[in-house]
Residue frames as qw, qx, qy, qz and C-alpha x, y, z in Angstrom:
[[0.928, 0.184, 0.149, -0.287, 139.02, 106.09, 137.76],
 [0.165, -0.597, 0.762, 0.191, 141.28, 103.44, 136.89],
 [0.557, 0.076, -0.736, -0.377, 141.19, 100.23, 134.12],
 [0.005, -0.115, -0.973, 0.198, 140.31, 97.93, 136.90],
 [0.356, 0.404, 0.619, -0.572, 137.20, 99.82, 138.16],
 [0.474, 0.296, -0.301, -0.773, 135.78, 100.09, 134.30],
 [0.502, 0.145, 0.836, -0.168, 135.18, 96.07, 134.18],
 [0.480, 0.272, 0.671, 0.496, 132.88, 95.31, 130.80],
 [0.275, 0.869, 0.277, -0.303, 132.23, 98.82, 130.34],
 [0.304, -0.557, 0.497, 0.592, 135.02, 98.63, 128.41],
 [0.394, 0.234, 0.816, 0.352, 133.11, 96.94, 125.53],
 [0.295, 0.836, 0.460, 0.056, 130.65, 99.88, 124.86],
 [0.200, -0.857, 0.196, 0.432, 133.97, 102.13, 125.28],
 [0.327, -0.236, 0.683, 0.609, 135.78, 100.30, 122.92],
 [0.379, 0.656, 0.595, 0.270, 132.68, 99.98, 120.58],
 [0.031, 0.930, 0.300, -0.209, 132.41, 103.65, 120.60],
 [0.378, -0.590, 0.535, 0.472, 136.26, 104.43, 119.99],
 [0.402, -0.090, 0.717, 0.563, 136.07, 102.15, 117.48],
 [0.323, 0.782, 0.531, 0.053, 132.93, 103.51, 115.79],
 [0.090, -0.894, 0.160, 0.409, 134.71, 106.96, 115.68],
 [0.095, -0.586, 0.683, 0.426, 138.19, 105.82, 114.32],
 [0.288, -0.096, 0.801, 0.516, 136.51, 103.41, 111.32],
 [0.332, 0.808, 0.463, -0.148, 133.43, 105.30, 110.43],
 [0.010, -0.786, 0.156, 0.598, 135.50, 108.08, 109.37],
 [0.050, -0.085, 0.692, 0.715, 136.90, 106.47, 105.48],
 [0.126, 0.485, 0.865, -0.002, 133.01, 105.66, 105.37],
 [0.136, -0.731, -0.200, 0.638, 132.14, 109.11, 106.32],
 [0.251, 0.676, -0.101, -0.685, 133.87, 110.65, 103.61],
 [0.240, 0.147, 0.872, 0.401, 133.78, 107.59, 100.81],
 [0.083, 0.601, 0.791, -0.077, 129.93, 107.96, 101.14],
 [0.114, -0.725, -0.087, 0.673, 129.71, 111.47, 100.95],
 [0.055, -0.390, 0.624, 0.674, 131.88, 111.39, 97.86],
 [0.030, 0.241, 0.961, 0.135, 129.54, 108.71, 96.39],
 [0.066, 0.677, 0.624, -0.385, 126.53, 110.63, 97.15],
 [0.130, 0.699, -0.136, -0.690, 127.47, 113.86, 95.13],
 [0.044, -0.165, 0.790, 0.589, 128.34, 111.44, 92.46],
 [0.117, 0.351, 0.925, 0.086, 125.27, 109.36, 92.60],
 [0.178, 0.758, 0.231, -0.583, 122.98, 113.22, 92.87],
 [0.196, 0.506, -0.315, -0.778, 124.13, 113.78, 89.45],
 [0.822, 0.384, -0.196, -0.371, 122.94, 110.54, 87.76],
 [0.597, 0.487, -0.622, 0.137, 126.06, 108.71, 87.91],
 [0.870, -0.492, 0.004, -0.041, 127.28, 105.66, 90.19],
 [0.643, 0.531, -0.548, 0.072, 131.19, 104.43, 90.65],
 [0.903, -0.414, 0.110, -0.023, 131.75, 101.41, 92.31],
 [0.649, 0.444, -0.381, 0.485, 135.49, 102.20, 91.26],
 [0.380, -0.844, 0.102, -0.364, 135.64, 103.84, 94.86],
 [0.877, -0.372, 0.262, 0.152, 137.74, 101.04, 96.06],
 [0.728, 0.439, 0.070, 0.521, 140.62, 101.63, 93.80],
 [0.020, 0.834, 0.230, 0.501, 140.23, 105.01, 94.44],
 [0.688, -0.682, 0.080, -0.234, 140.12, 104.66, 98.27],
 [0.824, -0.215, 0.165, 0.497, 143.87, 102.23, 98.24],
 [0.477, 0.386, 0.063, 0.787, 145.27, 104.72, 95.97],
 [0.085, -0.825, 0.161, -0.535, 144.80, 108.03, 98.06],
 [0.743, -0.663, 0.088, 0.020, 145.85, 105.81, 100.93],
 [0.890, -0.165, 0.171, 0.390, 149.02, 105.14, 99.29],
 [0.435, 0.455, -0.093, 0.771, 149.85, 108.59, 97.94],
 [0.381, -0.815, -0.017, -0.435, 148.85, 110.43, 100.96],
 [0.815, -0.571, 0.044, 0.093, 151.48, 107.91, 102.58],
 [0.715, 0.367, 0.253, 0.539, 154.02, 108.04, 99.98],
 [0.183, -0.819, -0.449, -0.307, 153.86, 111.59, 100.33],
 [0.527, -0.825, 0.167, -0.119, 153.87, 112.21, 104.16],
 [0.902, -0.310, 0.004, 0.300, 156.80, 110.11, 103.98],
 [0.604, 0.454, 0.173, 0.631, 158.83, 112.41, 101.56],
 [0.173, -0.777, -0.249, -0.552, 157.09, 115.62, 102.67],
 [0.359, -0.297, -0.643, 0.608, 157.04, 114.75, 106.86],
 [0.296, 0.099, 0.200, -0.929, 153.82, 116.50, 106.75],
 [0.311, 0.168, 0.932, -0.083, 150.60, 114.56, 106.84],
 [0.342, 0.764, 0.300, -0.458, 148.32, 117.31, 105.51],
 [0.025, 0.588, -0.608, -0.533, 150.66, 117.39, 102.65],
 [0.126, -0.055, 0.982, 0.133, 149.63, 113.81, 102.14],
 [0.273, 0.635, 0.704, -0.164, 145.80, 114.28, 102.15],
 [0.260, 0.692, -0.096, -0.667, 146.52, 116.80, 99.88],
 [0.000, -0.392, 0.794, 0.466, 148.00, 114.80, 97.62],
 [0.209, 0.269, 0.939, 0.042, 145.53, 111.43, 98.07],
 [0.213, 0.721, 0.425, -0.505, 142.66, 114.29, 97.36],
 [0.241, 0.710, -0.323, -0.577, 144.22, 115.36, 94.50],
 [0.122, -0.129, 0.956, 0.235, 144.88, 111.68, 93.17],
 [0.256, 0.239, 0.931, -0.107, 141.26, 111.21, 93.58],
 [0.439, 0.703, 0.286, -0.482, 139.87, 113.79, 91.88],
 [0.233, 0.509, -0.500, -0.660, 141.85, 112.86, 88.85],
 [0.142, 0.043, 0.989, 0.011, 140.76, 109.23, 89.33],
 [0.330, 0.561, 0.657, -0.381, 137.05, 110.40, 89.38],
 [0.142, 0.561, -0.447, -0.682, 138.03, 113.12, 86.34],
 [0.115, 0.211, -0.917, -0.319, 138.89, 110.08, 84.16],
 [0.192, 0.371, 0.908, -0.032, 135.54, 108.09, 85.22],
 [0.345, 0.760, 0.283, -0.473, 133.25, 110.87, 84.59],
 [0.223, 0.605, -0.436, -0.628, 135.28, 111.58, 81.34],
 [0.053, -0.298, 0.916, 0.264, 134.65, 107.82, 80.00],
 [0.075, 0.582, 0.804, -0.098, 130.80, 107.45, 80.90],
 [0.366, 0.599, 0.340, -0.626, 130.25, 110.27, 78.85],
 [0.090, 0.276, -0.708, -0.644, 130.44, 108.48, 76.08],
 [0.764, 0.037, -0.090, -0.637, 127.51, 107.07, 74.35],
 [0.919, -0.003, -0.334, -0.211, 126.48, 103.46, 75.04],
 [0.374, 0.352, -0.682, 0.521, 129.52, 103.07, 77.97],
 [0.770, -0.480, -0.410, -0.092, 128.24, 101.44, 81.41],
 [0.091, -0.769, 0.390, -0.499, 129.01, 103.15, 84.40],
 [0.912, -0.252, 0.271, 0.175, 129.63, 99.51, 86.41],
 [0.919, 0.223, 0.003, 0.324, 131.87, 98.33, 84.04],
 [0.382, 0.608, -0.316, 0.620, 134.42, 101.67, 84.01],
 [0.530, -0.603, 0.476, -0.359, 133.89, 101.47, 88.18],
 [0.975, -0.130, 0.136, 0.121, 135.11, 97.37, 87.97],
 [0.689, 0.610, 0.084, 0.382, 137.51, 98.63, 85.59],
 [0.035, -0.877, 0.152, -0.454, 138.85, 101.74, 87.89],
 [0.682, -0.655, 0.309, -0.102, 138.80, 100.05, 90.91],
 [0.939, 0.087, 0.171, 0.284, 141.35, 97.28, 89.22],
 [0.501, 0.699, -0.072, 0.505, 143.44, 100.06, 87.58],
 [0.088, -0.854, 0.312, -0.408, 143.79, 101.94, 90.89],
 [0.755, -0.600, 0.153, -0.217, 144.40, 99.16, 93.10],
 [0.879, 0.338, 0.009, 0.336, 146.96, 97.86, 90.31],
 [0.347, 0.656, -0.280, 0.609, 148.92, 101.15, 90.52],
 [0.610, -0.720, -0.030, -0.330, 148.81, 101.31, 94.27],
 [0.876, -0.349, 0.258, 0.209, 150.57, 98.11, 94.73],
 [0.722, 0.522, -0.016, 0.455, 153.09, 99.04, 91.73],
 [0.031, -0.715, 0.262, -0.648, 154.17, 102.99, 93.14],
 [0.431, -0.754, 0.314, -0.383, 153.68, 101.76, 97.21],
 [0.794, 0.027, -0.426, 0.433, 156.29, 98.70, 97.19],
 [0.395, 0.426, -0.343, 0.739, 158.70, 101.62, 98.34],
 [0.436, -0.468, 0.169, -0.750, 156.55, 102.86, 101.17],
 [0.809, -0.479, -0.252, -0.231, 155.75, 99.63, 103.27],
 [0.705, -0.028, -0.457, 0.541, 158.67, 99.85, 105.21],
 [0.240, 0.192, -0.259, 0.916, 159.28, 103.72, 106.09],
 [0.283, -0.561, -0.742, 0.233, 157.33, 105.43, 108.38],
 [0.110, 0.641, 0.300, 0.698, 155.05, 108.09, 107.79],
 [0.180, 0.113, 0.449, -0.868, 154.10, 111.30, 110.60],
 [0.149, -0.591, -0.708, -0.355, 150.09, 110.88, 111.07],
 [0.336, -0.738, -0.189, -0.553, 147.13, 113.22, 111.99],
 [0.135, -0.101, 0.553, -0.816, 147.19, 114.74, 115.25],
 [0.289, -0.314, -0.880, 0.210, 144.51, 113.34, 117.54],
 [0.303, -0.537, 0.144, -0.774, 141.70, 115.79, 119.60],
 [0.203, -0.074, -0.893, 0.395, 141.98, 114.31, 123.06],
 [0.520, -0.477, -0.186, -0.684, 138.06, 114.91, 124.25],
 [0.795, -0.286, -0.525, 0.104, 138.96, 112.04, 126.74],
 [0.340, 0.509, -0.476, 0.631, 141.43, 114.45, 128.80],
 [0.341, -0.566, 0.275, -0.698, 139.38, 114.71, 132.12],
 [0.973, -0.135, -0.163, 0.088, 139.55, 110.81, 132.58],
 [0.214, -0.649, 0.724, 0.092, 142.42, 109.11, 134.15],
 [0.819, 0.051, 0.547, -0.167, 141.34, 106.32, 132.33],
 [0.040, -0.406, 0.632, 0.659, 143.82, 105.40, 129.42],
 [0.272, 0.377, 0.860, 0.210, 140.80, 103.07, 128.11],
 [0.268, 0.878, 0.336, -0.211, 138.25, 106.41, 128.21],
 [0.270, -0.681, 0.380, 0.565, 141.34, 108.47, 126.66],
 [0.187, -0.096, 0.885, 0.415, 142.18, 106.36, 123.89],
 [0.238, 0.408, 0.881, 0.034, 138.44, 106.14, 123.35],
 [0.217, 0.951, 0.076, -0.207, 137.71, 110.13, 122.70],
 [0.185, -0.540, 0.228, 0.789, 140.46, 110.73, 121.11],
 [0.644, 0.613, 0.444, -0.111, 139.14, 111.77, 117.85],
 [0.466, 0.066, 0.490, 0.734, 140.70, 112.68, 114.49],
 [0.190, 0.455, 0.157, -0.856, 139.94, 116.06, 113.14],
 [0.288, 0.080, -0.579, -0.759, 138.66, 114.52, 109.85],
 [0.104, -0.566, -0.813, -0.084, 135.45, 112.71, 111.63],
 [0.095, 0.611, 0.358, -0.699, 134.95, 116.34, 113.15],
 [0.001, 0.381, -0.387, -0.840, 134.99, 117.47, 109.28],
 [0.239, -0.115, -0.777, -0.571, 133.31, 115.09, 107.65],
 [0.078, -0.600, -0.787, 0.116, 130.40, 115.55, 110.08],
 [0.132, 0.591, 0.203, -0.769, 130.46, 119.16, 109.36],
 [0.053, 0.218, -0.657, -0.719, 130.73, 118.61, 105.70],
 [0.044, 0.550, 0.834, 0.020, 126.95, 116.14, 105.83],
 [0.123, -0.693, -0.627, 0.334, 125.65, 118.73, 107.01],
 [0.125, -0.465, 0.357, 0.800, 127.01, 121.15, 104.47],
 [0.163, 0.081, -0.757, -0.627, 126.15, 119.22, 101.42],
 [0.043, 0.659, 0.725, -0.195, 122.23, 118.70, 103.48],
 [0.103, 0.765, 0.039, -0.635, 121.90, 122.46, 103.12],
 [0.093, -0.481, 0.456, 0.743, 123.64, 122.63, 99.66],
 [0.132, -0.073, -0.852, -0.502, 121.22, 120.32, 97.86],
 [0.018, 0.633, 0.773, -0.035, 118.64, 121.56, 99.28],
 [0.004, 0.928, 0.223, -0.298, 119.04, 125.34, 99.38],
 [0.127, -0.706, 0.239, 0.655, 121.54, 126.43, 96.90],
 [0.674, 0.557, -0.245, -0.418, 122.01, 126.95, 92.90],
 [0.269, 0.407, -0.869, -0.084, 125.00, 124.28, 92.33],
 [0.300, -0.056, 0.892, -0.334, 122.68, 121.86, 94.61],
 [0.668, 0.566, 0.144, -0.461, 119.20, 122.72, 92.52],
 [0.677, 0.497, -0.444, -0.312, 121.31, 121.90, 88.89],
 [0.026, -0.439, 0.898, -0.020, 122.71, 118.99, 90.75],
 [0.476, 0.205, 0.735, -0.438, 119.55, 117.52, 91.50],
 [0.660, 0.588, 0.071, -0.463, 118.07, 118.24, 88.31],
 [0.395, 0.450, -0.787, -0.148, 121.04, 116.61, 86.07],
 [0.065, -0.134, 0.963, -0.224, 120.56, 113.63, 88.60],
 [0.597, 0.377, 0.442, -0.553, 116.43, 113.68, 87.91],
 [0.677, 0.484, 0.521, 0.188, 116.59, 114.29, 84.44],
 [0.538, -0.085, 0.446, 0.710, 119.07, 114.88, 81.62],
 [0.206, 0.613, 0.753, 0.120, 116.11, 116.36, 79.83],
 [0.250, -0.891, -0.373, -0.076, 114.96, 118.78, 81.47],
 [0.444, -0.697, 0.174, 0.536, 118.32, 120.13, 82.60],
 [0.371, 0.171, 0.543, 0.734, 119.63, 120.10, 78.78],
 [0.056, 0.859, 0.502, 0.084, 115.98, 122.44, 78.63],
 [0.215, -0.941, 0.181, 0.191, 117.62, 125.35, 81.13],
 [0.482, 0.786, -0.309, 0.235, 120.88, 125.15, 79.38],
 [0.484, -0.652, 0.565, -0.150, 122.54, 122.97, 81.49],
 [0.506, 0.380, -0.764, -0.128, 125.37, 120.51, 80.15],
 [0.850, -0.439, 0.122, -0.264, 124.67, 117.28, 82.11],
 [0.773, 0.447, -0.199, 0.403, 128.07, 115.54, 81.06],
 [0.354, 0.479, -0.440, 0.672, 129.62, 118.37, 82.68],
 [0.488, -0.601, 0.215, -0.596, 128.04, 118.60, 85.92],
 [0.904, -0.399, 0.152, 0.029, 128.58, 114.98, 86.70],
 [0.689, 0.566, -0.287, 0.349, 131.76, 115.17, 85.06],
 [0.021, -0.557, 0.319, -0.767, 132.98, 117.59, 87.82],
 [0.725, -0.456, 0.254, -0.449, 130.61, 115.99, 90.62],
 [0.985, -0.129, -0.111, 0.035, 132.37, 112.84, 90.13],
 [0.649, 0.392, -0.421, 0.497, 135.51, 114.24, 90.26],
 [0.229, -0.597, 0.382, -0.667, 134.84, 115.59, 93.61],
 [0.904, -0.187, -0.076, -0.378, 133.59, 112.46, 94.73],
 [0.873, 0.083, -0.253, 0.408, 136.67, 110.40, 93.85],
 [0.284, 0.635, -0.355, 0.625, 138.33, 113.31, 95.62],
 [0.610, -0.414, 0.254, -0.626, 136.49, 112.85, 98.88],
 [0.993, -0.092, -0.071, -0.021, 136.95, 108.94, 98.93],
 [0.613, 0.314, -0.339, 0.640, 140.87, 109.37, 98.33],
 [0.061, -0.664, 0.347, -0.660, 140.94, 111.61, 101.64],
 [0.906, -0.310, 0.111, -0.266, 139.19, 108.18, 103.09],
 [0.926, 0.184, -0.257, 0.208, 142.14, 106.56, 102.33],
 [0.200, 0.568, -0.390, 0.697, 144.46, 108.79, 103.37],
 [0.558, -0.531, 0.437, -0.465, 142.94, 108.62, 106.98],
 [0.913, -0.385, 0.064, -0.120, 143.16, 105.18, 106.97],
 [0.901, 0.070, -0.194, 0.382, 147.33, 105.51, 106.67],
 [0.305, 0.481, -0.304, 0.764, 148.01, 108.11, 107.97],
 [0.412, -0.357, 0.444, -0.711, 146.10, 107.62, 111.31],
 [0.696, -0.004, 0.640, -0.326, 143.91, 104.37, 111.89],
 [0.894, -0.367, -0.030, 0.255, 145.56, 102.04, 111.26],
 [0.386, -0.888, 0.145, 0.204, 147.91, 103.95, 110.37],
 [0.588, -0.217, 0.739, 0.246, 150.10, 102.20, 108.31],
 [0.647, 0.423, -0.309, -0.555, 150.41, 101.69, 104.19],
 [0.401, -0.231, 0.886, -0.014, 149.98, 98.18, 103.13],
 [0.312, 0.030, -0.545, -0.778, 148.38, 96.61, 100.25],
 [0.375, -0.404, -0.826, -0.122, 145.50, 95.15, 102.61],
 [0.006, -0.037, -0.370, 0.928, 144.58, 98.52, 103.96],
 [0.628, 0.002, 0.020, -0.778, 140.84, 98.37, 102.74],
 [0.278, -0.057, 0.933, -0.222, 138.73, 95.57, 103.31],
 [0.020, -0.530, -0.807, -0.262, 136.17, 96.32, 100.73],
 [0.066, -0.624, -0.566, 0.535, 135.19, 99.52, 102.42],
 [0.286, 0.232, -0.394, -0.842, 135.04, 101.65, 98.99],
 [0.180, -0.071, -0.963, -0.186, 132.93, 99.02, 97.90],
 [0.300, -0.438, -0.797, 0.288, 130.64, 98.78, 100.77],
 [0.066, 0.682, 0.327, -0.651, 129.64, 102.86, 100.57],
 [0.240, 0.088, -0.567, -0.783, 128.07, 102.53, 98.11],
 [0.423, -0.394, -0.809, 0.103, 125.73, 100.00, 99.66],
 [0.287, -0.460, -0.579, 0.609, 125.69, 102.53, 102.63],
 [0.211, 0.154, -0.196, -0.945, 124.56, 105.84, 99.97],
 [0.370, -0.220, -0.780, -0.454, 121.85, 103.43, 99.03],
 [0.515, -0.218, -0.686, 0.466, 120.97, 102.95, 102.52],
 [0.215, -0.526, -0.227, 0.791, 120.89, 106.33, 103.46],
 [0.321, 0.779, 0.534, 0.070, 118.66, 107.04, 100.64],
 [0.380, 0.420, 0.075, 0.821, 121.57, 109.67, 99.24],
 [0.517, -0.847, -0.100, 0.070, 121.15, 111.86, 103.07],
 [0.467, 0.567, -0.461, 0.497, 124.13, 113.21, 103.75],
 [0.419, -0.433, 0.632, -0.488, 123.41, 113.45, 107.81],
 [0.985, -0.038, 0.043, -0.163, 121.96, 109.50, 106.63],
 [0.639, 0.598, -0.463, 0.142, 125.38, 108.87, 105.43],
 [0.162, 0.459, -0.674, 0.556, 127.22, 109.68, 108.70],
 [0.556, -0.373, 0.511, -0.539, 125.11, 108.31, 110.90],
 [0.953, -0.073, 0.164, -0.244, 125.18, 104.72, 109.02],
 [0.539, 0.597, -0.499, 0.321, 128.72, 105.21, 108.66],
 [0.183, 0.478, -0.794, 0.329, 129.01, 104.92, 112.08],
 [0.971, 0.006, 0.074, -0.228, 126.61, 102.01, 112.38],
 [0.800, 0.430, -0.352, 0.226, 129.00, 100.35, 109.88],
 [0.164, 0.652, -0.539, 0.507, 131.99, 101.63, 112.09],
 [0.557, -0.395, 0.556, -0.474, 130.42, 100.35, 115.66],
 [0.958, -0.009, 0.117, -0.261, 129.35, 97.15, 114.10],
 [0.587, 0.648, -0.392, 0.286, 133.27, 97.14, 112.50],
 [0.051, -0.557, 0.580, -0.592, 134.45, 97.72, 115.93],
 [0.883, -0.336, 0.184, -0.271, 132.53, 94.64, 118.07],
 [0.855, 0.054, -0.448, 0.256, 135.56, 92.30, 117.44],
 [0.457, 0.319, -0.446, 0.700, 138.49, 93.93, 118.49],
 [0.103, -0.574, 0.435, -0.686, 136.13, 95.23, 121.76],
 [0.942, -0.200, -0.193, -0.188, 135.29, 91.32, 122.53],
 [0.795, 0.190, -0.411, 0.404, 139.14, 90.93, 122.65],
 [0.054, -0.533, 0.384, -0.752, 139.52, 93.40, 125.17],
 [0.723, -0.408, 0.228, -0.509, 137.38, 91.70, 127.74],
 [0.095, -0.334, 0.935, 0.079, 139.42, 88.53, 126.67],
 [0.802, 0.477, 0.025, -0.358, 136.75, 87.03, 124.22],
 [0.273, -0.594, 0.718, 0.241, 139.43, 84.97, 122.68],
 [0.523, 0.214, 0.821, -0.080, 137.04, 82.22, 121.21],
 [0.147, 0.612, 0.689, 0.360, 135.40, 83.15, 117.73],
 [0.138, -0.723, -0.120, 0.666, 135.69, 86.52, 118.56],
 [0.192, -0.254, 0.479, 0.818, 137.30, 86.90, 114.81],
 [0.141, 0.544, 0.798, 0.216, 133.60, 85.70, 113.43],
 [0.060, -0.816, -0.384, 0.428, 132.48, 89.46, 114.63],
 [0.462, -0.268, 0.434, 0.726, 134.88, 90.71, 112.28],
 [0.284, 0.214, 0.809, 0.467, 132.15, 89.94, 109.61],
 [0.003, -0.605, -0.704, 0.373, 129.96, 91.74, 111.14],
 [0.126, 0.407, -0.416, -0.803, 130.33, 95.36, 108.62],
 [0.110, 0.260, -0.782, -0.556, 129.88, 92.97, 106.03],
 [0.169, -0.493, -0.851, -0.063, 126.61, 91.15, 107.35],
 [0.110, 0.624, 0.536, -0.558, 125.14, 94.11, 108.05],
 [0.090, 0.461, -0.426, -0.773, 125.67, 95.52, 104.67],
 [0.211, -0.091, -0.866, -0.443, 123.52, 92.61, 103.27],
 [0.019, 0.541, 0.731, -0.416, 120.80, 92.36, 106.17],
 [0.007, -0.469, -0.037, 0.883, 120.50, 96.13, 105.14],
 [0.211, 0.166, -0.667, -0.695, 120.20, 95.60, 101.56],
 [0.196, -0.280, -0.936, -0.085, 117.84, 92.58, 101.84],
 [0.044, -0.607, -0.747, 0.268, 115.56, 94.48, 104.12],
 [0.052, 0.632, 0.113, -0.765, 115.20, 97.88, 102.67],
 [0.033, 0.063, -0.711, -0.700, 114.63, 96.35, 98.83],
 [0.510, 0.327, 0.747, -0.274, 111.47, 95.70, 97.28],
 [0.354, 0.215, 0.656, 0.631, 110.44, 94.72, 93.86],
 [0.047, 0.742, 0.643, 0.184, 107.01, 96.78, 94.16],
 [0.165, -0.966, -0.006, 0.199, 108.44, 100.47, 95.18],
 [0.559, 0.720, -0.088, 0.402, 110.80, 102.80, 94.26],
 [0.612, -0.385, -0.345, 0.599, 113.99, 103.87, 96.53],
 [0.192, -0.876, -0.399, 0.190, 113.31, 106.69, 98.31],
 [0.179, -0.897, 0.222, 0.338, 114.99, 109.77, 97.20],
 [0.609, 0.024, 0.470, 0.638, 116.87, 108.03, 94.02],
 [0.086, 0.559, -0.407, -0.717, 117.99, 110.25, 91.29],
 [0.820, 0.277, 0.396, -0.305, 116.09, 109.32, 88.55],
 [0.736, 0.531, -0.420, -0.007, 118.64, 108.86, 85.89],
 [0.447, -0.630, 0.627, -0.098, 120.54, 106.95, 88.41],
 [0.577, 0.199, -0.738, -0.287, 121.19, 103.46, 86.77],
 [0.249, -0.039, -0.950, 0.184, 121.25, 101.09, 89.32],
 [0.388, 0.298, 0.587, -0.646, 117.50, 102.14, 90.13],
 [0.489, 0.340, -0.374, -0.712, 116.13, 101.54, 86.69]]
């Protein structure tokens, strides 16, 4: 097979590619976001969170010349980032919005301070899994090749489906995220459980960043995210705090992310850029049709805030 004979099947190839390579920060943002949001606690700092592990995980690889070195690092940034929120909202009378507006500004502040030095040099990125190999088609090629963190972060869903539903650390999550109450009953600190669940969270969102500079796009830059910490949160809501819901409307989000750039490929050329938006209008359609004043969302944690 060659590019000529693929004609506009190139648009559901490229949709599909691109669902793959920009679901993945979603993938594990959401994830992260979800363990937080199981204990009671929200943080819409994720977007801070999410530029800063992209910019030490590049910062890093660049020093290091080892990318895994780097997603160590952006993983470790973020679980101190998430540390620090969970340590501030357990004070009395402190709003968990305000210290996520508050985060996300702080991290995205240091980002741009520490990754001046880094937008020039050039970092080594993830290795690829070619799944396309039995094609001669550099369009099918390019379109499987997959990154080993979307294989991960669909085994992880499907980890943390089992873990909150069949194990002890999932049971006292669920309870701290029901009620404070009742978990303070069995001698469980709630404080600390989300303390710790948020810091894994912000760890898991910083590893989104990291993929998106060290592989797609590839590149540090202080307009690497586009809002997409932000936006999963929207997509845990969505996915009614599922992990397998997560990934699979991560890569909604991702395919619907991916309709510009696979209009330009067919030479779309017109208002193609309008498709861009498309993430972002589907993140409201979503919202708009899955609310209602007269019912509760399915599966919230009841000491969540933003369901109260």
């Amino acid at each position: 097979m060659v590019t000529s004979d693929i004609g506009y099947w190139s648009v559901p190839l490229a949709m599909i590619g691109g669902a793959i390579r920009v679901s993945t920060p979603f993938i594990f943002v959401s994830l992260g976001e979800t363990i937080t949001e199981r204990s009671g606690r929200v943080n819409i700092g994720l977007e801070g969170i999410l530029v800063f592990g992209a910019m030490s995980a590049y910062a890093v690889a660049v020093m290091t010349d080892s990318p895994w070195l780097g997603l160590a690092a952006a993983f470790c940034a973020g679980v101190c980032f998430g540390l620090l929120h969970g340590w501030i909202c357990k004070f009395p009378r402190v709003n968990d919005i305000a210290i996520g507006i508050a985060l996300m500004l702080f991290g995205t502040g240091l980002a741009f301070f520490f990754g001046k030095a880094f937008i020039q040099p050039s970092a080594p990125h993830l290795p690829a899994i070619s799944l396309g190999f039995w094609s001669d088609s550099p369009q099918i090629r390019s379109a499987l090749d997959v990154n080993a963190l979307f294989i991960l972060g669909g085994a992880l869903a499907l980890f943390l489906s089992y873990a909150f539903r069949s194990t002890r650390i999932g049971l006292v999550l669920r309870i701290v995220g029901d009620s404070s109450d009742a978990a303070r009953a069995m001698g469980i600190d709630p404080d600390r459980v989300r303390l710790i669940a948020t810091g894994v969270g912000g760890g898991l969102a910083a590893i989104g960043g990291g993929y998106l500079s060290l592989y797609y796009p590839g590149s540090w830059s202080e307009s690497i995210s586009s809002g997409q910490g932000l936006m999963a949160v929207a997509l845990v809501v969505f996915a009614r705090w599922s992990p397998p819901g997560c990934f699979l409307a991560a890569l909604l989000f991702g395919g619907a992310g991916a309709l510009g750039p696979a209009l330009q490929s067919i030479g779309v050329t017109q208002g193609y850029y309008l498709f861009y938006a498309a993430p972002y209008a589907l993140t409201l359609a979503i919202m708009i049709a899955t609310s209602s004043p007269g019912r509760a969302l399915a599966g919230a944690p009841g000491e969540l805030s933003i369901t109260r």
